[in-house]
C-alpha atoms as one frame of an Amber mdcrd trajectory, in Angstrom:
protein
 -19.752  72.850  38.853 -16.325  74.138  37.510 -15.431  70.679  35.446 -19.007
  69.909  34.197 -18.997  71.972  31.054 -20.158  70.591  28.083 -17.926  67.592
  27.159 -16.429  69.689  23.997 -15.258  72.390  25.982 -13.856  69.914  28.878
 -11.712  68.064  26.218 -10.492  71.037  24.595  -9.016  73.217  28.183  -7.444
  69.493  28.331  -6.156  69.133  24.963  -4.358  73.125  25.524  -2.729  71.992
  28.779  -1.247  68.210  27.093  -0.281  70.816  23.679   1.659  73.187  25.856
   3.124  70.766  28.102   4.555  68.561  25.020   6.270  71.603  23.419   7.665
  72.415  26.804   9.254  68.507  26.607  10.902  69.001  23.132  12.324  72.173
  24.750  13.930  70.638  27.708  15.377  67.762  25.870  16.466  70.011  22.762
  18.472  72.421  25.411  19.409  70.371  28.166  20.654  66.673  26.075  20.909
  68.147  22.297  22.100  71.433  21.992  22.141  72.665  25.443  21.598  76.067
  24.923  18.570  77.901  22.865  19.190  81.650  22.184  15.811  82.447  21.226
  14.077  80.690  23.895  16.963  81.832  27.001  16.144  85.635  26.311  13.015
  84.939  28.756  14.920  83.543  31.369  17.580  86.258  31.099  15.137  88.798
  31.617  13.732  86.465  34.925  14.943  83.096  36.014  10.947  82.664  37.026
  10.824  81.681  32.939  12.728  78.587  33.787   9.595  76.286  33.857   9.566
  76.639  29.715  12.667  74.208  29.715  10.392  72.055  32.580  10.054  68.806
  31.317   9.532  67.235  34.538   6.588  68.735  35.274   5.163  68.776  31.450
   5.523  64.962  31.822   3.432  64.924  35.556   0.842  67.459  33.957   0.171
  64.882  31.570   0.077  62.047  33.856  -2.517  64.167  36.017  -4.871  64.627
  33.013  -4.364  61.163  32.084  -5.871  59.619  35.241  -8.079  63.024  35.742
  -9.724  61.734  32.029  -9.798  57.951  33.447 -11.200  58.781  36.744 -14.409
  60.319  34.821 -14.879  57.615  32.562 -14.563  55.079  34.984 -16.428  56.754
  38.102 -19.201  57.737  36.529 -19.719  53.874  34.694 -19.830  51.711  37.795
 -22.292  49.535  36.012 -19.505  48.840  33.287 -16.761  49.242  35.080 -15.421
  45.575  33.852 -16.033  46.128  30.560 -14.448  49.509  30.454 -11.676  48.155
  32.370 -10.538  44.876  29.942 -11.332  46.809  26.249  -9.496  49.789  28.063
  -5.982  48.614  28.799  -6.152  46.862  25.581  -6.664  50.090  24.176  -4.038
  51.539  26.049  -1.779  48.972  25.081  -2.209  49.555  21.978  -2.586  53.501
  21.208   1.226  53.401  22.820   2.576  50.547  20.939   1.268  51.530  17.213
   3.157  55.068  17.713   5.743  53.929  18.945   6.135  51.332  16.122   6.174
  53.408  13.606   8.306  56.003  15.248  10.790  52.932  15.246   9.822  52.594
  11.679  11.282  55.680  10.831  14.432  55.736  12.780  15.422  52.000  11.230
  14.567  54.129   7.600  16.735  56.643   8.723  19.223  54.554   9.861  19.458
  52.375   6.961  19.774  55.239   4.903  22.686  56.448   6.899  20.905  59.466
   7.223  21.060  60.208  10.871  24.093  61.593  13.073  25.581  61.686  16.616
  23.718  64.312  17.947  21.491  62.778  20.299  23.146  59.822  22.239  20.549
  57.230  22.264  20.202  57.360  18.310  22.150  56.347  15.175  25.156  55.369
  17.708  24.529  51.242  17.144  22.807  49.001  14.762  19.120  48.346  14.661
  17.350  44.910  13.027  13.814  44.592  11.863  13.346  42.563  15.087  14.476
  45.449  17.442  11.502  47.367  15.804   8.658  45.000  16.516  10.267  43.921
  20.215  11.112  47.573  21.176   7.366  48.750  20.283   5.094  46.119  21.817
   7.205  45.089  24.424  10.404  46.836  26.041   8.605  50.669  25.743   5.918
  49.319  27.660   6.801  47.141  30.040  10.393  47.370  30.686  10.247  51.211
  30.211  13.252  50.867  28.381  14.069  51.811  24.270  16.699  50.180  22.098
  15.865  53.059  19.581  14.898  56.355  21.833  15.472  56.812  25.686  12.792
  59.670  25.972   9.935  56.938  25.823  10.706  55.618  29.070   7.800  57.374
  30.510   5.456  55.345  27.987   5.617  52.342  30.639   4.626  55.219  33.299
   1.697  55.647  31.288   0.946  52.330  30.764   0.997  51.294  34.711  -0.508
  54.353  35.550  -3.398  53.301  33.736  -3.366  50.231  35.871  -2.939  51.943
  38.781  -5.795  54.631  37.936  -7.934  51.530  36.880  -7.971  49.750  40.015
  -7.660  53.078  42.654 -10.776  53.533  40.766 -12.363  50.364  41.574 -11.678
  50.874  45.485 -12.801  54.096  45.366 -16.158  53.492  43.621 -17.442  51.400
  46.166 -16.403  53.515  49.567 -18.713  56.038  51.353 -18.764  59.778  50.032
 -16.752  60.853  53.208 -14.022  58.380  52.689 -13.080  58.602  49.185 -11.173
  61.565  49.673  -9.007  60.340  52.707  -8.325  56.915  51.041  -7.023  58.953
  48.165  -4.605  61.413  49.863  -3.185  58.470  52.168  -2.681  56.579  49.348
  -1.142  59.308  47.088   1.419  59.563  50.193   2.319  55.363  49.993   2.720
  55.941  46.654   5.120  58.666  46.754   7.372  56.858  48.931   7.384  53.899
  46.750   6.751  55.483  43.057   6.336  59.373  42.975   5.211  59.014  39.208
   2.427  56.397  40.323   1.228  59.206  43.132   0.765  61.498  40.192  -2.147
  59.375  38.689  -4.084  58.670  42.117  -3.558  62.683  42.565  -5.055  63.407
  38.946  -8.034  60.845  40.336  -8.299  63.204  43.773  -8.574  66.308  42.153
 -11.517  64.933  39.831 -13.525  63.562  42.638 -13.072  66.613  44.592 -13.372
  69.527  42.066 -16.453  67.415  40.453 -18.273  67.886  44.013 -17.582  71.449
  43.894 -20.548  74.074  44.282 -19.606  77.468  43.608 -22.103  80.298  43.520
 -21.671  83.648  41.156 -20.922  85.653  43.909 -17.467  83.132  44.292 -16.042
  82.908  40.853 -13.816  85.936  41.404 -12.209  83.887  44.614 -12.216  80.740
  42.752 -10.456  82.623  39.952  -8.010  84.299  42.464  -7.514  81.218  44.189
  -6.813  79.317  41.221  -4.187  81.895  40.074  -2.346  81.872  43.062  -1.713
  77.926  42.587  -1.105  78.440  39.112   1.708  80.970  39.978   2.984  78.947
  43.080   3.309  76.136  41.039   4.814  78.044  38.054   7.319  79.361  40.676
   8.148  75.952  42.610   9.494  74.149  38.847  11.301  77.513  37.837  13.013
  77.609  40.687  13.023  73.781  41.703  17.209  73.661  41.441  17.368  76.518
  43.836  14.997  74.616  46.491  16.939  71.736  46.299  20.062  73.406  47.049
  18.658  75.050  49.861  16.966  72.213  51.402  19.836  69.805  50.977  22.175
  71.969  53.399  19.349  71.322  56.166  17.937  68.238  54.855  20.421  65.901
  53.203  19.632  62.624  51.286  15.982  63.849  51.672  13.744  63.451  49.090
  12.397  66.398  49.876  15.959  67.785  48.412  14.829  66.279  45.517  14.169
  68.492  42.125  12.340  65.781  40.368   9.794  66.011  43.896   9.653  69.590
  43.555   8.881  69.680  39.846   5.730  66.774  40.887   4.484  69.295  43.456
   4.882  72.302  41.019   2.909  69.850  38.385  -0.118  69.032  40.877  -0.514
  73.043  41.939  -0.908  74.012  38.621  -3.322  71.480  37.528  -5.475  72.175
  40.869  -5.060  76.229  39.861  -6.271  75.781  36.587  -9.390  72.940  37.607
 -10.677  74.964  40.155 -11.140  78.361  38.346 -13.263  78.335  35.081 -12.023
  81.722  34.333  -8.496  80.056  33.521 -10.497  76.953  31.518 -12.237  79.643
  29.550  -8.439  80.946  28.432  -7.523  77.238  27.775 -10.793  76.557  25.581
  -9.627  77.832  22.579  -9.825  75.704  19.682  -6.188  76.930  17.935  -4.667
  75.723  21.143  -6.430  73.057  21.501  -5.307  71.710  18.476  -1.250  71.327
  19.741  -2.756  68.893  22.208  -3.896  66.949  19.053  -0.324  66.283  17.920
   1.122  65.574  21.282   1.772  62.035  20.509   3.971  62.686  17.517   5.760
  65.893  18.733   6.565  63.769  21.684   8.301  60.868  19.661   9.224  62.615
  16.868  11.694  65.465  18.369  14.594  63.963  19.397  14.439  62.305  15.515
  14.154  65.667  14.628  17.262  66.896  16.584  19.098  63.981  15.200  18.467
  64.200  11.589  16.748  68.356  10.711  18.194  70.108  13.308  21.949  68.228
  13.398  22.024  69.262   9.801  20.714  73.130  10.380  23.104  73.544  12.504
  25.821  72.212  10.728  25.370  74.186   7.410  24.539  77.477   8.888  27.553
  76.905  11.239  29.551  76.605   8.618  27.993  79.193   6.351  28.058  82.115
   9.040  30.622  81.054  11.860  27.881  81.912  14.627  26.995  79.154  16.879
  23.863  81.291  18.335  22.682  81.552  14.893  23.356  77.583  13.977  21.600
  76.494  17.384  18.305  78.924  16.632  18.418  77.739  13.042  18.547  74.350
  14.243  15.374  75.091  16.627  13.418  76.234  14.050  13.728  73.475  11.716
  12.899  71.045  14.668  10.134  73.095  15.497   8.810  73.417  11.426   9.365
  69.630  10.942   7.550  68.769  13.886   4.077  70.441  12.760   4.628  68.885
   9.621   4.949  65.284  10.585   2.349  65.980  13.151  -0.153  66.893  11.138
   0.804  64.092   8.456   0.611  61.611  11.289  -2.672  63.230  12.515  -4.436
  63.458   9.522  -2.814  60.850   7.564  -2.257  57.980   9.740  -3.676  58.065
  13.154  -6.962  57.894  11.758  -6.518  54.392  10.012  -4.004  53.154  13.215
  -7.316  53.999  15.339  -9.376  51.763  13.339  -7.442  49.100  13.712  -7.288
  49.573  17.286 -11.182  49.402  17.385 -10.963  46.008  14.679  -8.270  44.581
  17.206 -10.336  45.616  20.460 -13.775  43.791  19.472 -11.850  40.695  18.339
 -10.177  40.231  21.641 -13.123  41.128  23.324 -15.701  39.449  21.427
C-alpha cells in the first residue's frame, strides 16, 4: 500500500509538503501585500511564468487543509471503537494548539507595539492601538471563530482550520459506519455540496477521500513505474493549473461569466487537490519528500506562518529602509529586506520550537485531561 509506510516515514513526506507550502505563504504575502515585488525570487518566473506557483499561497493554504483532514481521517477511521473519545479531547486540542500560538504571536506584536517599534508596512499592523484585552479576546476567540484578527489579517484561515476539523470530525463519523462501496460516492457528492456552499470546507472532505481511497490501494512491483508516472503527471498538472490560474480565469470568464468556474481562488483548490493526489499515489515522489532536513521546515510551520508578516513589519521594513538609503537601489533594499525576513524567521522558529512549544504542549495535555477527566 503506497500510504502504509512506517508511521515515521508517513509523518515526515507530510511534514516536507506543510514546510514547503508555508514558505510558499510568506512568499505570496511578502510580494503580493508587502513589498510586491522580490528580485531574487522573480528571476524564476522570468525565465517561465510556469514558476508562478512559488508566490501560490492559495494553494499552499488548501495543501495544508488536505493534509490536515488526510492526518484526521487516519486517526479517526482506523479508531471506530474510540471515535468519541478521540472526537471531544480532539477539538479541545485543536482549540487549543491554534489559540496558544496565536496568543503569543499577539504577545509579541502588543511588545512591539508598545515599544513603538513597528511601522506601516503591512496594513493590518502597527496602524491602531492594541489593549491587553485585544490580546486575550483576539487569540481564544475572534481567530477562531469569527475568522477575523484585530492584530494580523493572515490568520483568517485559522477558523478554516478550526471548522474543518469539525467538518473532518463528523464526515468521518458518517463515513465510518457506511458499506465499503459507498464511502467513496458519499464523499465525492458531498465534496461537490460543499464546494457550492464553502470551497475551503470541500478541501477537508477531499483530504478525507483521497485517504480512504489511496489506503485501499494495491499496487504490485511490476506498477510502481505507472504509479510513479501517473503521479507525476498530476503533480505537474496541478503545478501548471496554480501557475497559470490568472490566465484560466481570464479565459474562462469571456465564455463563462460570473462563473465560479472563472474563479482563480477555484482553480488554485483544484491545482491544490492534483498535487496532493500526484504525490499520495506514487511512493517514488514520498521517497523524495522523506527526507529528514526537509522535513524539519514542516516543524516550524506554525511560527513561520504567524510570524512573517511581523517580520515584514518590523526586520524587513527596516532592511529595506537602511540599505535604501545606503545604496539608492530599490532591487537591492527589497532582496535585503527578504533575506532578513527569511533569517529571522528560522530564528524565531526554532526558538519557538525548541524553546516554547514544548512547554505550550504540556499544558495542552494538563488542560485536556482536566476537561476531560
Amino acid at each position: 500500500m503506497l500510504i502504509k509506510d512506517n508511521k515515521n516515514n508517513q509523518i515526515l513526506w507530510l511534514n516536507s509538503i506543510k514546510g514547503v507550502a508555508c514558505w510558499i505563504v510568506f512568499f505570496y504575502h511578502f510580494s503580493i501585500d508587502s513589498f510586491y515585488y522580490v528580485p531574487v525570487l522573480s528571476k524564476l518566473t522570468e525565465v517561465s511564468p510556469c514558476f508562478n506557483f512559488i508566490f501560490s499561497g492559495t494553494t499552499a493554504l488548501n495543501i495544508f487543509y488536505i493534509i490536515s483532514a488526510y492526518l484526521v481521517a487516519g486517526k479517526f477511521l482506523n479508531n471506530k471503537d474510540q471515535f468519541i473519545s478521540l472526537g471531544a479531547k480532539g477539538i479541545i486540542k485543536r482549540y487549543l494548539r491554534l489559540s496558544f500560538p496565536i496568543l503569543i504571536m499577539n504577545f509579541v506584536i502588543y511588545i512591539i507595539y508598545l515599544l513603538g517599534l513597528g511601522s506601516d508596512r503591512v496594513y493590518d499592523m502597527f496602524t491602531h492601538s492594541y489593549s491587553l484585552w485585544d490580546v486575550f479576546r483576539d487569540a481564544f476567540f475572534d481567530c477562531i471563530f469569527k475568522g477575523s484578527s484585530y492584530f494580523n489579517t493572515v490568520v483568517w484561515m485559522i477558523k478554516d482550520l478550526f471548522y474543518g476539523y469539525l467538518v473532518t470530525i463528523l464526515i468521518c463519523g458518517i463515513v465510518i459506519n457506511l458499506k465499503k462501496t459507498y464511502k467513496s460516492l458519499f464523499l465525492i457528492v458531498t465534496i461537490i455540496i460543499m464546494w457550492l456552499v464553502n470551497c475551503n470546507y470541500a478541501t477537508f472532505v477531499f483530504g478525507i477521500l483521497l485517504y480512504i481511497v489511496t489506503s485501499s490501494i494495491e499496487t504490485k512491483e511490476i506498477n510502481k513505474v505507472l504509479w510513479w508516472v501517473g503521479g507525476t503527471c498530476l503533480v505537474t498538472a496541478g503545478l501548471m493549473i496554480t501557475s497559470f490560474d490568472d490566465n484560466i480565469s481570464l479565459i474562462l470568464e469571456k465564455y463563462m461569466p460570473n462563473s465560479s468556474f472563472s474563479s482563480w481562488w477555484n482553480w488554485d483548490w483544484i491545482g491544490a487537490m492534483l498535487i496532493m493526489c500526484g504525490i499520495v499515489i506514487s511512493s517514488y515522489i514520498v521517497k523524495m519528500l522523506d527526507n529528514k532536513i526537509l522535513a524539519k521546515t514542516g516543524m516550524i510551520c506554525m511560527p513561520v506562518f504567524l510570524f512573517h508578516r511581523v517580520c515584514e513589519a518590523t526586520i524587513g521594513d527596516y532592511a529595506y529602509r537602511y540599505v535604501l538609503a545606503r545604496f539608492g537601489e530599490v532591487s537591492y533594499a527589497i532582496d535585503a529586506a527578504f533575506l532578513s525576513c527569511v533569517i529571522c524567521l528560522i530564528v524565531i522558529s526554532l526558538v519557538y520550537v525548541f524553546l516554547i512549544e514544548p512547554y505550550v504542549n504540556k499544558l495542552i495535555v494538563f488542560v485536556v485531561k482536566k476537561i476531560t477527566l
